[in-house]
C-alpha positions as CSV (number, residue, x, y, z in Angstrom):
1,X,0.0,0.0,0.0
2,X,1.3,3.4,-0.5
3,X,0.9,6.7,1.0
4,X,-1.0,9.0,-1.0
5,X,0.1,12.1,-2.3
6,X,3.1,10.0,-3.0
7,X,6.4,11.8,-1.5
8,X,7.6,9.1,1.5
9,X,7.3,5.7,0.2
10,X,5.0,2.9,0.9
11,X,3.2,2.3,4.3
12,X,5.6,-0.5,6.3
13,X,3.7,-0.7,9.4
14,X,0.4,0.3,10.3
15,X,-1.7,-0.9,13.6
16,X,-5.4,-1.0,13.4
17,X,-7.0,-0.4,16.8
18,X,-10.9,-1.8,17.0
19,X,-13.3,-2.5,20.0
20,X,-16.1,-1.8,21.7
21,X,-17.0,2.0,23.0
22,X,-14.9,2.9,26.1
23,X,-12.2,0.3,26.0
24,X,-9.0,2.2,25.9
25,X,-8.3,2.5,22.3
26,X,-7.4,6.2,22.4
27,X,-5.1,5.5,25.2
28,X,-3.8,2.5,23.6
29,X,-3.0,4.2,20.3
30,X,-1.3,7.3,22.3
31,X,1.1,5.1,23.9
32,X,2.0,2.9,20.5
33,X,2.4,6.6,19.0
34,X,4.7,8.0,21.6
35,X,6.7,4.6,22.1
36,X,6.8,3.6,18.2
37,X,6.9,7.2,17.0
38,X,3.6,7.2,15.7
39,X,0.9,9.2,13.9
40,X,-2.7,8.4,15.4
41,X,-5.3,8.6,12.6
42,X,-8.7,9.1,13.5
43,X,-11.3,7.1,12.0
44,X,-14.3,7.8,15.0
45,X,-17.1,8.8,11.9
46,X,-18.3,11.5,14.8
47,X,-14.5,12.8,15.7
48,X,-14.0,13.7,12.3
49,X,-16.8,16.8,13.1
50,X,-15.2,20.2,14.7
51,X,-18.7,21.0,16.2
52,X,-18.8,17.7,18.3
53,X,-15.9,17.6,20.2
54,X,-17.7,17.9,23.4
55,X,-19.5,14.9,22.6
56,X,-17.2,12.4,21.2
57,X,-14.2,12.5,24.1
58,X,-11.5,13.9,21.6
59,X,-8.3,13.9,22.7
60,X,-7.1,17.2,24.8
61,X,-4.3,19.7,24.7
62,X,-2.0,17.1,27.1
63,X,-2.4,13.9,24.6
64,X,-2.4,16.2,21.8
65,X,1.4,17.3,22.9
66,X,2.5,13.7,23.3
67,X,2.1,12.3,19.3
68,X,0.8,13.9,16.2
69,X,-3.0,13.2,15.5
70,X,-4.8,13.6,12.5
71,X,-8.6,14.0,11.3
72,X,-9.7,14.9,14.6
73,X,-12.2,17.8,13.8
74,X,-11.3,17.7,10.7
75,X,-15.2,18.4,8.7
76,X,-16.5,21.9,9.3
């Protein structure tokens, strides 16, 4: 699989995190990102709204810091 957009090559390792509401994905995927040097992608199909962050339990300003993450509020 490669990256679109094409500049860094193909995709070597990617970890897909899965499971039922509140248990500890977004936790889990911050602490693969920060130990493995990581990118966290959102795929939540409600995170992806800026309007809902109240109701979805995005990540804060603190887990924010500690790995990149993209697609969070992402849809205007």
């Amino acid at each position: 699989m490669k990256k679109s957009g094409g500049g860094e090559g193909p995709i070597r390792n990617a970890i897909l995190i899965a499971g039922p509401t509140a248990s500890g994905k977004s936790g889990l995927a911050l602490d693969l990102a920060e130990k493995l040097g990581g990118v966290i992608v959102n795929t939540d199909s409600m995170q992806v709204y800026s309007v809902l962050r109240v109701l979805t339990a995005r990540p804060g300003a603190a887990d924010l810091a500690r790995a990149p993450h993209l697609l969070y509020g992402h849809v205007h």
